[in-house]
C-alpha positions, 0 to 999 in steps of 0.5 A: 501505570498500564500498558496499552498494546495495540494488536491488529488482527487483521493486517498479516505478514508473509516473507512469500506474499508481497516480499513481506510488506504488511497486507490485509489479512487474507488478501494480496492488498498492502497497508501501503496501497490503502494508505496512498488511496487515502492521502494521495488519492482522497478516497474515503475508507468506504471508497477504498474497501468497495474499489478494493473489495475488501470489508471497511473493518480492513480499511479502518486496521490498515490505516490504524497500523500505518499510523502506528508504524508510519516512519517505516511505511512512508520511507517504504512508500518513498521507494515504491514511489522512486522505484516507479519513476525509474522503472517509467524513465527506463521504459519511455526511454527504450521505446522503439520510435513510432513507424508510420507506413 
């Protein structure tokens, strides 16, 4: 029986770009931000690479590799999500109240 190995060259990682999530190649742009535009936000692919000004073959690679290694995104997607709910609880709650003078 053969083997079949996926290999996507165009998603990259970098321990110094991102903390070393995977991004599209040459670009800042995580698999993960591709990935929440698609599910969470109903962007077709021809919508996230034009929003992002990245090619439609990058879209297509990021949401290949999500699929083929989404455990691991969705728990990274998880944090960032809980991340944000905390960091938002902290600012709203060290707001100086509002002068009006």
């Amino acid at each position: 029986m053969d083997t079949i190995t996926l290999s996507i060259n165009l998603i990259e990682t970098n321990p110094k770009v991102r903390g070393g999530r995977p991004c599209l190649a040459g670009t800042g742009v995580r698999v993960t931000d591709v990935v929440m535009a698609s599910l969470f936000h109903r962007q077709t692919p021809d919508e996230i690479a034009a929003g992002l000004g990245v090619p439609l073959s990058h879209v297509h690679a990021a949401l290949a590799y999500y699929y083929e290694h989404q455990a691991e995104l969705d728990e990274d997607i998880r944090q960032q999500i809980a991340t944000a709910r905390e960091l938002k609880e902290k600012r709203v709650g060290s707001q100086p109240p509002f002068l009006f003078g």
